[in-house]
C-alpha positions in Angstrom: 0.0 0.0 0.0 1.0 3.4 -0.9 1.9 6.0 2.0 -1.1 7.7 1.9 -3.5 4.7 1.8 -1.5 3.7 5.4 -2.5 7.4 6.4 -5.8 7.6 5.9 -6.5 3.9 7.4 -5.0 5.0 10.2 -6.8 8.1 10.7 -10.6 6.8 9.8 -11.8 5.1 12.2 -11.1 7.9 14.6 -12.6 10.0 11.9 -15.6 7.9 11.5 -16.0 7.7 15.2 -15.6 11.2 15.5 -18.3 12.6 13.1 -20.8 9.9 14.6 -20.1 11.6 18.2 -21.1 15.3 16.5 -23.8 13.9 15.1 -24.7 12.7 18.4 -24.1 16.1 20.2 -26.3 18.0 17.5 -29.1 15.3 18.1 -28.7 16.2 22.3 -28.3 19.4 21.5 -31.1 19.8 19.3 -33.7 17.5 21.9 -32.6 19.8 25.0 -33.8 22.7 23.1 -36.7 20.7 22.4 -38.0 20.1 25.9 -36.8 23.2 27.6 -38.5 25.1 25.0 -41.8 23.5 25.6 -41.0 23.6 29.8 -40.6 27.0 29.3 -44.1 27.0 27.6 -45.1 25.7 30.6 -44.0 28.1 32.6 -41.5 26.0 34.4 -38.0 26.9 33.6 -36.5 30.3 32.8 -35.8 30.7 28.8 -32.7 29.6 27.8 -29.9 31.9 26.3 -27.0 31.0 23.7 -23.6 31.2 25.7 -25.1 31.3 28.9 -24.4 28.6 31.5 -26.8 25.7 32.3 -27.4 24.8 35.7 -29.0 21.8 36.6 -31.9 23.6 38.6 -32.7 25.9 35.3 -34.0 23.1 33.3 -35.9 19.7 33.7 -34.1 16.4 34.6 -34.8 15.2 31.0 -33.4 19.0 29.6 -30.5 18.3 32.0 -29.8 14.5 30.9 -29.9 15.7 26.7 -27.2 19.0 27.7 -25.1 17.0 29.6 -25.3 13.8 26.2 -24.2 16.7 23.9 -21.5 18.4 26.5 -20.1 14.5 26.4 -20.4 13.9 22.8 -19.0 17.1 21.4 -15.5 16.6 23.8 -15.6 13.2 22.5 -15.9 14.8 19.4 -12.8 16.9 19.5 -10.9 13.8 21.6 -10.8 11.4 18.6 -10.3 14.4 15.9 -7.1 15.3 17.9 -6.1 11.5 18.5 -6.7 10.9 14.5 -4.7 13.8 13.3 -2.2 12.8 16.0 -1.8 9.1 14.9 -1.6 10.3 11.0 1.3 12.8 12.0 3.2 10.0 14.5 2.7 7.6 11.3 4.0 9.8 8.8 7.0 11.1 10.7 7.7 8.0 12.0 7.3 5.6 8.8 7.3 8.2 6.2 
């Protein structure tokens, strides 16, 4: 196999891995805006501002569980990103 072949298997998986864990942040993401937007409806938790922090006694436990999913997912995110671009540089410097 060609140099760049050995690169890129060596970087996918973590690339693969990676773009399933934004997906997953942007699906948390997306359902704790969801239900705190319709427990704000309610009348129940105080609306909820881009860039502000969340505290746990500002939203619902289920608002709470989906912020805290995407919080996870989107470090896990940029982990693996950094790890895959990490393990392509090592292999190239190293092999190449």
């Amino acid at each position: 196999m060609g140099t760049d072949v050995e690169i890129w298997m060596l970087f996918a998986p973590f690339w693969l891995l990676g773009m399933f864990a934004a997906l997953g942040a942007l699906w948390h993401f997306v359902r704790f805006l969801s239900v705190h937007g319709k427990a704000h409806a309610a009348g129940h938790v105080s609306k909820y501002e881009m860039g502000t922090r969340v505290h746990p006694h500002q939203t619902t436990s289920e608002g709470h569980h989906h912020y805290k999913r995407a919080e996870i997912a989107l470090m896990l995110f940029i982990a693996l990103t950094v790890l895959g671009l990490g393990a392509g540089a090592l292999w190239s410097l190293w092999g190449g």
